[in-house]
N, C-alpha and C positions, 0 to 999 in steps of 0.2 A: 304713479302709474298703477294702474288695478290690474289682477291679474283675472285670469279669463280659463275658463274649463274647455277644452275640445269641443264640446257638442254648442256652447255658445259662437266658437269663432265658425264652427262650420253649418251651423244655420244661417249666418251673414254671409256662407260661401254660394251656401245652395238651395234652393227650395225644392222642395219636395211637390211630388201632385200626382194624382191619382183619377184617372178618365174612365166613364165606364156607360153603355150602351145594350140595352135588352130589344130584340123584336121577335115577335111572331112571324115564321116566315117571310122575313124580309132581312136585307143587309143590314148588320149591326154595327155602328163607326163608333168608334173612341176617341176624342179628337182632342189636342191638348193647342189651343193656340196660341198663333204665331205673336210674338215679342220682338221689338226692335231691339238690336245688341244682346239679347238672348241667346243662348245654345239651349236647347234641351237635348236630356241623353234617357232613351227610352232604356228601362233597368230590367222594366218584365212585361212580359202579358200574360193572360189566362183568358183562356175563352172556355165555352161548354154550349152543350143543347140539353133539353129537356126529357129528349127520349136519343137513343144509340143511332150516331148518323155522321159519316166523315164529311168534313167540308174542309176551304180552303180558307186559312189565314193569311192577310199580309199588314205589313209592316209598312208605311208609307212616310217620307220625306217630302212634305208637302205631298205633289200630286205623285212622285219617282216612288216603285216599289225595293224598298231595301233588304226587304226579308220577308222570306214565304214558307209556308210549311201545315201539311194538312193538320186538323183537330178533330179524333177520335173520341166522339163524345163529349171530352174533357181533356184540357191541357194546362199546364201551368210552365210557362218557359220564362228562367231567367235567363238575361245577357249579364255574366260579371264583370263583364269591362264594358258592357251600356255600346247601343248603338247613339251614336256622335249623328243628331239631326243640322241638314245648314242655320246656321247664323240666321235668326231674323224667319225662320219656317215655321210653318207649322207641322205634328205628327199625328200620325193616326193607326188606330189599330182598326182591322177592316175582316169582320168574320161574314164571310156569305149565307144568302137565307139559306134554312134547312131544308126546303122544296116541299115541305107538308105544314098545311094548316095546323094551328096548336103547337107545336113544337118551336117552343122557344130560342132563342139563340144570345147566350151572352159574352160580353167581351169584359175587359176589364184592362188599362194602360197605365203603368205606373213609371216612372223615373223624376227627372230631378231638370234646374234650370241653372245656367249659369252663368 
């Protein structure tokens, strides 16, 4: 029997992934999709704009909003206990356009699958 390091058994537990979304005043989506017999558990986002402008963040269970919260500029939000997406969904991180031409908007979705 061979033995085995932590970060080997828990790469066969989990995968990692990382989703990411830039627009010019337009909606920016991050979208990690849906898997059969999968969980994904969204671990962070970070969104930003180009120039100083608040919009709205959410957090989306398939099409269901599970988490919302504005982004001044630039945000970088961890969940340490990872939001828990349904079985078999898909997730999405969803920044609204910045309302002005040129003014970038980006998103960035990271967690894991299980």
């Amino acid at each position: 029997m061979g033995s085995y390091f932590l970060g080997e058994i828990m790469s066969q537990l989990f995968v990692g992934w990382i989703e990411q979304d830039s627009q010019d005043d337009a909606i920016a989506t991050a979208t990690h999709a849906a898997k059969t017999r999968e969980n994904h558990v969204v671990m962070s986002v970070s969104a930003s704009f180009s120039t100083s402008t608040t919009k709205l963040l959410q957090i989306k269970d398939d099409t269901t909003v599970v988490w919302e919260g504005y982004v001044y500029s630039s945000e970088n939000i961890p969940f340490p206990n990872g939001i828990e997406i349904t079985q078999g969904k898909a997730c999405s991180a969803v920044l609204a356009a910045s309302g002005t031409g040129g003014v970038i908007g980006k998103v960035n979705l990271t967690g894991i699958s299980r």
